[in-house]
N, C-alpha and C positions, 0 to 999 in steps of 0.2 A: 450483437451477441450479448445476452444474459448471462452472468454465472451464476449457474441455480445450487451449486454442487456444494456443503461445507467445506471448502478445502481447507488442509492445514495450510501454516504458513510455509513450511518445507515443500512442501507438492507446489505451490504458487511459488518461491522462489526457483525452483528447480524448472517449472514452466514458463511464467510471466514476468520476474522480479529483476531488476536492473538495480544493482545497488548502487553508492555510491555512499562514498565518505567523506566527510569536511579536512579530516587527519590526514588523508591520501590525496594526493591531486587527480589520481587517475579513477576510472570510472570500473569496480569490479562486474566482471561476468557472470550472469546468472548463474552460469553453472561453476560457480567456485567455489567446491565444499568446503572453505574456512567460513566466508559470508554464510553462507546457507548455516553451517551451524551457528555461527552468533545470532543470527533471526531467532534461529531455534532454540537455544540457550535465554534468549532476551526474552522468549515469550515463558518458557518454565520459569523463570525467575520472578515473574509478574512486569518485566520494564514493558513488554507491546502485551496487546490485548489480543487474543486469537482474531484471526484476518474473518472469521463467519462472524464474530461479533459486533468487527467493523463493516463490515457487507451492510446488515439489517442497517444500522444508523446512514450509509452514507445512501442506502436505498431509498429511505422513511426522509430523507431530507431533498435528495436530487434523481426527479423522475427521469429515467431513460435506461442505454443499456450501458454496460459499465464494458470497456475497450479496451482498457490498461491499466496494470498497476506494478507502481514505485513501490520501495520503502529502503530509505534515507537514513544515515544517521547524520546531525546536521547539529553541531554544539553539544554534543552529550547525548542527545535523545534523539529517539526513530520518532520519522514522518512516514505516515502514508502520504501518496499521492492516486489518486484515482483519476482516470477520462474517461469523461460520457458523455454520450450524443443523446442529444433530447430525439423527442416523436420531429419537432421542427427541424432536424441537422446541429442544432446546434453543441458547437464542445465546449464542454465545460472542464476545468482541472478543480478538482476537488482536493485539500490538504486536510490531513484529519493527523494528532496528535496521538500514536501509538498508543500509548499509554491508555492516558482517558476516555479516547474516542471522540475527543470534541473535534468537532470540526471547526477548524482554525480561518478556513480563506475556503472561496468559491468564487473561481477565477474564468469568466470566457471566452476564448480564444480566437 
């Protein structure tokens, strides 16, 4: 499955987003409207990048269809994390740093 759609980061956390925090041991729920607004607070502020800005870079770098997506606060600063199945099957977990967009690590599973 492709996501062709811009979605905000709100709509994506509210559907696909599993956070987690380094500060909290426990794993919050997608649908926890405190998480859901600090995404969305972090991205008006400029700390993450809008999630369709990360789409295009994590597309233009790793061909397939994108299955999942993280995002992390991990020492201070949001991580994406992306899974995609190449044309071949294969997964790949893609880490892309909120912020910048660089993609940090491309891991295959």
């Amino acid at each position: 499955m492709r996501l062709h759609h811009p979605f905000t980061v709100a709509r994506i956390a509210l559907l696909l987003v599993t956070f987690a925090s380094t500060a909290a041991p426990t794993v919050a729920r997608d649908d926890d409207p405190k998480r859901r607004d600090a995404v969305r607070r972090a991205v008006e502020a400029g700390e993450v990048l809008p999630l369709s800005q990360i789409l295009e870079r994590v597309r233009g770098k790793v061909p397939g269809d994108i299955t999942g997506i993280e995002i992390n606060r991990e020492e201070g600063r949001w991580l994406y994390e992306f899974r995609v199945i190449d044309r071949g099957g294969r997964v790949r977990e893609v880490h892309v740093d909120a912020r910048s967009g660089n993609i940090e690590q491309i891991e295959e599973k």
